[in-house]
N, C-alpha and C positions, 0 to 999 in steps of 0.2 A: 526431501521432496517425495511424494506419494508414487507408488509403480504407477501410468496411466494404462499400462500395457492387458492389465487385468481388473480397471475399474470398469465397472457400468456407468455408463454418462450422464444416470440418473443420479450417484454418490457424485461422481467428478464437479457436477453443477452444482449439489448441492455445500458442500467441500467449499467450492470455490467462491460461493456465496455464504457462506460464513467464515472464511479468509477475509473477505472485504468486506465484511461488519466489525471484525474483530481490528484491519487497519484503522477502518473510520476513528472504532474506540480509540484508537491508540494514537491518533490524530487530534481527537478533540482531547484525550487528556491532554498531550504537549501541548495545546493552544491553551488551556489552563495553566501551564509551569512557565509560561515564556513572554516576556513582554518586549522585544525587538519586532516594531509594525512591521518589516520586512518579512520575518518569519511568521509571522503570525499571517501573514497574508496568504503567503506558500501556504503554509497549514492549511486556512479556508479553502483553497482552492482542491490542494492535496483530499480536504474533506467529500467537496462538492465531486470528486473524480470517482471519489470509491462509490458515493452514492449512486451515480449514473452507472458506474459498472454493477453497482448491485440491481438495481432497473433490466439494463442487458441482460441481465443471468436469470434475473427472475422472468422475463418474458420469452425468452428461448424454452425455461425450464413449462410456462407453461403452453407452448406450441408444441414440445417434443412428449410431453406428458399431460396430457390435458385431463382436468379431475384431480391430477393431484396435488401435490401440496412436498417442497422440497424439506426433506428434514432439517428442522430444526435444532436438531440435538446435535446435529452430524460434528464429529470429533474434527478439532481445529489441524489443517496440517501443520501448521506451524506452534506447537507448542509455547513457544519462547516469549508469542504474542500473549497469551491467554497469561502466563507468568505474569507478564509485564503490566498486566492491569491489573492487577491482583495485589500486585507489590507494591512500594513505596521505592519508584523508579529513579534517578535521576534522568535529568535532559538529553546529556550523553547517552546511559544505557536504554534510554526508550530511543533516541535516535539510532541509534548501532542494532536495535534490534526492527525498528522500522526497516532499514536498509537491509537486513538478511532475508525479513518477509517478502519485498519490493521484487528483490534478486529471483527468491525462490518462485513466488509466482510468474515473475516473467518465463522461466524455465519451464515452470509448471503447464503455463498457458501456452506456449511453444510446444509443447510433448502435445498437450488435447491435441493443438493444430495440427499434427504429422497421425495424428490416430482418428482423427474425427473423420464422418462419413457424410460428405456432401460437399462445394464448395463453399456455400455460405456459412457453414459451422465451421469449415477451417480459417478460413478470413474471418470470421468473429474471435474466434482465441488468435490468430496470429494480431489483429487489431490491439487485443487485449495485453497478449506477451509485450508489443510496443509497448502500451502506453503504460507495464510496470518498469521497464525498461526505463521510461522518460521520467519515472516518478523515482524512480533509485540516483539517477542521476543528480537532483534537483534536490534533495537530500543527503546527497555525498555533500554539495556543496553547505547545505550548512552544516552539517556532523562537524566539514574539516574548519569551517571556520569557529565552532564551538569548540572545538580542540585546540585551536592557537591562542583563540582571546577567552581565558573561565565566563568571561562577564557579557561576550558576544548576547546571548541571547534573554539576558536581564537589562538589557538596557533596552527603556524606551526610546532615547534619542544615538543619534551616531556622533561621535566625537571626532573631529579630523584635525588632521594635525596639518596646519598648510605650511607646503611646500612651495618655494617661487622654483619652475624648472623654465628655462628657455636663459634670454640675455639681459 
């Protein structure tokens, strides 16, 4: 995770808005590898989450900067994402790497919040820290279920095995 301690909050925004371009990427590739409606749904939604945070950051970035225009080139903090689109991933290793991203940003956006100057900027990242927070969680849970069943997330329908439990 980035020092926030010596960033400008002009990088930090920017940084953090191309963190959550490069999830989204890494969100709609897994909606291309995976055909369990369950997860795919998550996915959509997980998509539609980054997009609104990218929204939040870009309209902060242009109240606190106005005229300019947040870099676009700015270096990924998370490397591992930028890898992972690039590569020919498995399910697992794009999910395992989602979940490091998810983590780090929540921390990430936790630090802005404890450095940032105003209340509504620190309630915007601590807003923000939650909701990687709730997106790490939400993706523990498939990761671990892709890790018990190989086939968890290639399968379009669910197969259950009924059980009679009571008398």
């Amino acid at each position: 995770m980035p020092n926030v301690d010596s960033m400008s909050l002009d990088k930090a925004l920017a940084m953090a808005l191309k963190s959550e371009r490069d999830a989204e990427a890494v969100y709609l590739k897994l909606l291309s590898s995976v055909k369990n409606f369950v997860m795919k749904e998550k996915l959509r939604f997980l998509i539609q989450e980054e997009k609104k945070h990218q929204i939040l950051l870009e309209a902060i970035f242009t109240k606190m900067f106005p005229g300019q225009k947040a870099a676009t080139d700015e270096k990924s903090p998370y490397p591992k994402l930028t890898v992972a689109l690039q590569e020919e991933s498995s399910v697992l290793d794009l999910l395992e790497t989602a979940l490091e991203a998810e983590k780090a940003s929540e921390e990430f956006y936790d630090a802005m919040s404890q450095e940032a100057e105003g209340k509504a900027l620190r309630d915007l990242f601590h807003y923000l820290s939650d909701m990687e927070h709730g997106h790490y969680f939400m993706l523990k849970g498939e990761y671990d279920l892709s890790q018990q069943d190989e086939s968890y997330f290639s399968r379009e329908e669910f197969e259950y095995d009924m059980i009679h439990i009571g008398p």
